[in-house]
C-alpha positions as CSV (number, residue, x, y, z in Angstrom):
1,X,-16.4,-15.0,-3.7
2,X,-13.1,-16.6,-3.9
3,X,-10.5,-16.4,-1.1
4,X,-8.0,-13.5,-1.1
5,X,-4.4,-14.4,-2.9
6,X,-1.6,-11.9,-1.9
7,X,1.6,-10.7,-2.7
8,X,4.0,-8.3,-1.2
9,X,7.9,-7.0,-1.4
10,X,10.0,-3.7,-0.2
11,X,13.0,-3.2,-2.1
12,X,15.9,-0.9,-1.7
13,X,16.7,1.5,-4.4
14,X,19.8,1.6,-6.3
15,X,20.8,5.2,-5.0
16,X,20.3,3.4,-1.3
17,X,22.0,0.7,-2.2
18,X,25.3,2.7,-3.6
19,X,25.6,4.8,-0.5
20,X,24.9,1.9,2.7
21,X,21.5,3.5,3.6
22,X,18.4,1.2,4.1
23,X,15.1,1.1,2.5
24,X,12.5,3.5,3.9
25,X,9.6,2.2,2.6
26,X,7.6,-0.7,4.2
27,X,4.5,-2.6,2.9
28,X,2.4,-5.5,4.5
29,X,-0.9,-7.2,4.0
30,X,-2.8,-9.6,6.0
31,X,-6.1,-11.5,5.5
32,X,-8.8,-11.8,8.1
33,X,-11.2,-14.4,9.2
34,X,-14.1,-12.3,10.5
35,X,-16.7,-14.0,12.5
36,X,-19.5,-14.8,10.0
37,X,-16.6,-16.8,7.9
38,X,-15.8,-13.9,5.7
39,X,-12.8,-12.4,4.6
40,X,-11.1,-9.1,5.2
41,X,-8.4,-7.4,3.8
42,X,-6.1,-5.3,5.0
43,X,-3.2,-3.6,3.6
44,X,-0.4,-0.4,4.1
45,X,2.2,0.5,2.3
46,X,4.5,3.7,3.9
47,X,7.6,5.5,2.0
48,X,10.1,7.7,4.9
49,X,11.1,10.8,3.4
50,X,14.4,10.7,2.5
51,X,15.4,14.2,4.3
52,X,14.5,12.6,7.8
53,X,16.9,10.0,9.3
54,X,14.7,7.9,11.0
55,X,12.1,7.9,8.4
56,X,12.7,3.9,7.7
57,X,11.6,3.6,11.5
58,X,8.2,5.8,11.2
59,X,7.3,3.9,7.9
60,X,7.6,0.0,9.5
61,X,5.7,1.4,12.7
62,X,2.9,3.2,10.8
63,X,2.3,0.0,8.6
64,X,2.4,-2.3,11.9
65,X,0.0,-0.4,13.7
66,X,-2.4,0.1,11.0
67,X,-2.6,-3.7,10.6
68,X,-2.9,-3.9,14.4
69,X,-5.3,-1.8,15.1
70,X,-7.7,-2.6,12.2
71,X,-7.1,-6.6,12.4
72,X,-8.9,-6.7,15.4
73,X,-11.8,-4.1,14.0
74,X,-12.3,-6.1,10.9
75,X,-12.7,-9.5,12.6
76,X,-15.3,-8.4,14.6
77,X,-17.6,-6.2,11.9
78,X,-16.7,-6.8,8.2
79,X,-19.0,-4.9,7.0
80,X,-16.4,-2.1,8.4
81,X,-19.3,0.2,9.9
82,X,-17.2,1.1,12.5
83,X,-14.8,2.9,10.4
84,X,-15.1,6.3,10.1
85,X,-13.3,9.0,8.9
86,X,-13.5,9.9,12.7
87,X,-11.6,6.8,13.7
88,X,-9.1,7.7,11.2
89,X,-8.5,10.7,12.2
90,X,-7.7,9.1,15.9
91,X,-5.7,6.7,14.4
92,X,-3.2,9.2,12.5
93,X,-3.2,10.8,15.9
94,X,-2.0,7.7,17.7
95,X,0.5,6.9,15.3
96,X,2.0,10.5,15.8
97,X,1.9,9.9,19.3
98,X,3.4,6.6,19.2
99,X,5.9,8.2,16.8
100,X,6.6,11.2,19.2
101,X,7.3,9.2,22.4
102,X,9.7,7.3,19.9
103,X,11.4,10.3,19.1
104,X,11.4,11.7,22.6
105,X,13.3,8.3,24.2
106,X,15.9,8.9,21.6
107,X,16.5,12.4,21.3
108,X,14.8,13.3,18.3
109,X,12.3,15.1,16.9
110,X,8.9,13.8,15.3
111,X,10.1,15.2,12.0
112,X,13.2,12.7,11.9
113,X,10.4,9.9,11.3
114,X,7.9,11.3,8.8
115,X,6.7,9.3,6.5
116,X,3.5,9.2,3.7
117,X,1.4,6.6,4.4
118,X,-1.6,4.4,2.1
119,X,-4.2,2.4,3.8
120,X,-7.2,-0.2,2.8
121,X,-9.5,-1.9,4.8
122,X,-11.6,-4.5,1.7
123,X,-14.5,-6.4,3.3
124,X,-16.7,-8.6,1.2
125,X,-19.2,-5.5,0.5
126,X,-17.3,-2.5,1.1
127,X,-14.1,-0.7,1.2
128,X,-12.4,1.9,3.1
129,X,-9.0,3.6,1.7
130,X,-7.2,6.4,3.4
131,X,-4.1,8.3,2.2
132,X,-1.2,11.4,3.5
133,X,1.6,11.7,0.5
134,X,2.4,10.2,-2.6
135,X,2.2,6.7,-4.0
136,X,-1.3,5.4,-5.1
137,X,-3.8,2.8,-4.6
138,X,-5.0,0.8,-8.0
139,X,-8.4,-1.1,-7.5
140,X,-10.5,-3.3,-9.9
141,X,-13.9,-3.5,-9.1
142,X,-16.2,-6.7,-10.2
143,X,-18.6,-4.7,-12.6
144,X,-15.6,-3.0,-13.7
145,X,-13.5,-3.5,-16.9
146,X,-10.2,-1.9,-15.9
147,X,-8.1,-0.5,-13.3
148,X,-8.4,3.1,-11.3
149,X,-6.8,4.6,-9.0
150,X,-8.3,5.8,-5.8
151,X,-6.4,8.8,-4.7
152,X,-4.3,10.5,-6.8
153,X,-0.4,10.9,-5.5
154,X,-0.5,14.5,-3.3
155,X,2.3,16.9,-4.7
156,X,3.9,19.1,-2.3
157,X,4.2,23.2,-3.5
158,X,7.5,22.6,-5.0
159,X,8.7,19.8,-7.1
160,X,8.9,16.5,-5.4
161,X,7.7,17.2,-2.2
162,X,4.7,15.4,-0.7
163,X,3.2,15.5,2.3
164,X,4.3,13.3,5.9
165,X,1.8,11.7,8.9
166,X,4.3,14.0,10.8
167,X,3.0,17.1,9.6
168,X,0.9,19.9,12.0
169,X,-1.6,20.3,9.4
170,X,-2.2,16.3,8.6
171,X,-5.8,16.8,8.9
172,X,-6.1,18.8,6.2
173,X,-4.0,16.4,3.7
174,X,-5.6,13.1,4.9
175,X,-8.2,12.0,2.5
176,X,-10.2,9.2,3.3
177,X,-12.9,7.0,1.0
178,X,-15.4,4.4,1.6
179,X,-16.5,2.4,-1.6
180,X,-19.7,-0.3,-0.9
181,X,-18.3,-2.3,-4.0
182,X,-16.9,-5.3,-4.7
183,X,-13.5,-5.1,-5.5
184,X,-11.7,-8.4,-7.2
185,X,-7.7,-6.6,-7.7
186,X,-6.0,-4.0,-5.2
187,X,-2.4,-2.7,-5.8
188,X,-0.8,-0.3,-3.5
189,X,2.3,1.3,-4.0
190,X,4.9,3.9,-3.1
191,X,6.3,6.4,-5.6
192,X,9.4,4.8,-6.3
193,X,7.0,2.8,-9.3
194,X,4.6,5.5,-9.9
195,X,5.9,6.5,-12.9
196,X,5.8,2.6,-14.0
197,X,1.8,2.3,-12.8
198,X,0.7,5.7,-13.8
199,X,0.3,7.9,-16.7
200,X,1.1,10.9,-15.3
201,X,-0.3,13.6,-18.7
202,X,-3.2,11.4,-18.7
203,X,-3.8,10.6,-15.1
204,X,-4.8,7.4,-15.7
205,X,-3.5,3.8,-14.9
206,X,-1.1,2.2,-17.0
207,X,-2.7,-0.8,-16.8
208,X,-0.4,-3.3,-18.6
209,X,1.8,-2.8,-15.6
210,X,-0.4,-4.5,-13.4
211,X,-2.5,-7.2,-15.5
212,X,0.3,-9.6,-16.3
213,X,0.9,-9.8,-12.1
214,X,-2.6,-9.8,-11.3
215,X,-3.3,-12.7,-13.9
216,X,-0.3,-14.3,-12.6
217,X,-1.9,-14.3,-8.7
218,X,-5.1,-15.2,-10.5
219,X,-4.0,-19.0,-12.2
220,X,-1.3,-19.9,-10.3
221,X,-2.3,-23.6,-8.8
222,X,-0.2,-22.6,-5.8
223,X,-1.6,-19.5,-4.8
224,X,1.0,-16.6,-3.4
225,X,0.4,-15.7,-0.1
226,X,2.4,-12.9,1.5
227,X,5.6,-11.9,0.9
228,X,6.7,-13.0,-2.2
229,X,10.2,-13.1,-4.1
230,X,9.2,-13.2,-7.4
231,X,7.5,-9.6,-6.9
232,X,11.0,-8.5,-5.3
233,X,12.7,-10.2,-7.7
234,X,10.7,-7.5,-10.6
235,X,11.0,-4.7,-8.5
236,X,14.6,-5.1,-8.3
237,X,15.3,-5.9,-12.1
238,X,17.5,-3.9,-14.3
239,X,13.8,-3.1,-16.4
240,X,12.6,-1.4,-12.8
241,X,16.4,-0.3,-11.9
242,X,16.1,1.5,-15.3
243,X,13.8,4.0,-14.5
244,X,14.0,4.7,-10.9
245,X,16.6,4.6,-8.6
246,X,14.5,4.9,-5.3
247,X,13.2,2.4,-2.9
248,X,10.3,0.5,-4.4
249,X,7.1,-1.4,-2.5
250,X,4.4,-3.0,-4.4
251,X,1.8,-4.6,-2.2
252,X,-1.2,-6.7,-4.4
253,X,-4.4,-8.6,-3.7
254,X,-6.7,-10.4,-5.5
255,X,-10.1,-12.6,-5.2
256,X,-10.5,-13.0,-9.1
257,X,-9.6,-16.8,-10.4
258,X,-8.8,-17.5,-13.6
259,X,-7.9,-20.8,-15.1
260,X,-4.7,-21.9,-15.2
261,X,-3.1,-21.7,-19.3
262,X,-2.7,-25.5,-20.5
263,X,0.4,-25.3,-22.9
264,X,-0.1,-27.7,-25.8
265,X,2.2,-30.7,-26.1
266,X,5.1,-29.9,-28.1
C-alpha cells in the first residue's frame, strides 16, 4: 500500500471577511508511523457556530486534541482495536471539559465555544469515523468505483441549524462508524462546501468535485503533504466565493498512485 499523500486548508468566508471576524472552522491531518512500520491516518475538521463568539477557539481545540489524543493510540495499535464507541464517548466528554474550564477562566459559558466536529482514524485494515453537526466525510474504498459519504450532514429542527459538541444531549447526536476496509481517498469537510461536494435531492456525492483534486494528489511527482496553498487557493476562488459566502475547510488524503500525464511534444 502506498504511503499516505495529504492536503489541507481553512479559509475565511467572504461574509467574515467583509465584517473583520475570523474563520471558525479548523481542519488538520497528520500521518502516523505505528510500530509494525505501518501507516495511520488521522484527520478532523471542526466548523464554530457562528451565534457563539468564541466558537473559532472550541473548533482549533477540538481538532488539536483529537489528533493528540489519537496520535499516540494509533502508533501503538493500528489495527485501532482500542477504539470504541466507548472511548469516544470519553473523548467528547474531555473535550467539553477542556472546553468548560476554558470558558470558566474567562468568563464564559461552554455555549460561547460550540462547535460541530468530524473525525477519522484510517489504519491499513480498518477505519473508525465519528461525527456531531454538519459537514461530511467522503471516502473511496479500494474495491470501490466511486465516492460515498459516511455520515450524512445532521440538520437541526429548523432550517440551518445543526447540532454542537457543546450540547447536553451530545450523546444522542454523536454517531460513530468502524469500517474493516481499505480505503485509498478520504475528504472531510465543513458545510461551507457541502453544497459543492453533495447533491443534496439526490443525497449522493457530487463526485466531479473531488476527482480532479484527488487525481491531482495521486500523480503529482512531488507529493503534497499537509497544508497546502493550492487547495486554499480553490477554496478561496471567485468559482467557490460564488456560491458560498461562509468559512470553508477541505481536509483530503490519499494512498492511491497514479502515473503522472506525459504531455506530448509540441
Amino acid at each position: 500500500m502506498a504511503a499516505w499523500r495529504t492536503a489541507y486548508a481553512s479559509v475565511v468566508g467572504t461574509s467574515h471577511a467583509a465584517s473583520g471576524a475570523p474563520c471558525q472552522d479548523a481542519g488538520r491531518c497528520e500521518v502516523v508511523e505505528a510500530h509494525d512500520g505501518s501507516e495511520v491516518l488521522i484527520a478532523a475538521v471542526a466548523d464554530g457556530a457562528g451565534s457563539a463568539p468564541h466558537s473559532e477557539k472550541g473548533s482549533r481545540a477540538a481538532v488539536d486534541l483529537f489528533l493528540a489524543t489519537f496520535e499516540p493510540l494509533a502508533a501503538e495499535d493500528p489495527t485501532l482495536a482500542c477504539i470504541t464507541r466507548e472511548v469516544m464517548t470519553a473523548w467528547f466528554e474531555r473535550l467539553r471539559d477542556s472546553l468548560r474550564a476554558d470558558a470558566e477562566a474567562e468568563g464564559q459559558s461552554l455555549s460561547d465555544y460550540a462547535c460541530t466536529f468530524l473525525g477519522a482514524v484510517i489504519g491499513p485494515n480498518r477505519a473508525m469515523f465519528v461525527q456531531i453537526g454538519d459537514g461530511a466525510i467522503v471516502v473511496r474504498g479500494r474495491d470501490s468505483g466511486d465516492y460515498t459519504w459516511v455520515f450524512w450532514p445532521q440538520n437541526g429542527e429548523f432550517a440551518n441549524t445543526t447540532n454542537f459538541v457543546t450540547q447536553d444531549d451530545f450523546e444522542h447526536v454523536l454517531q460513530v462508524e468502524f469500517e474493516d476496509t481499505v480505503l485509498l481517498d478520504i475528504a472531510m469537510f465543513t458545510d461551507g462546501i457541502e453544497r459543492l461536494v453533495l447533491n443534496m435531492a439526490a443525497r449522493a456525492v457530487h463526485s466531479p468535485a473531488l476527482r480532479p483534486i484527488f487525481e491531482w494528489m495521486a500523480r503529482a511527482d512531488d507529493p503534497p503533504s499537509g497544508e497546502a496553498r493550492g487547495l486554499a487557493a480553490f477554496l478561496g476562488s471567485e468559482r467557490v466565493n460564488s456560491r458560498t459566502d461562509d468559512d470553508k475547510t477541505l481536509v483530503m488524503a490519499t494512498r492511491a498512485v497514479l502515473e503522472p500525464v506525459v504531455c506530448p511534444p509540441p
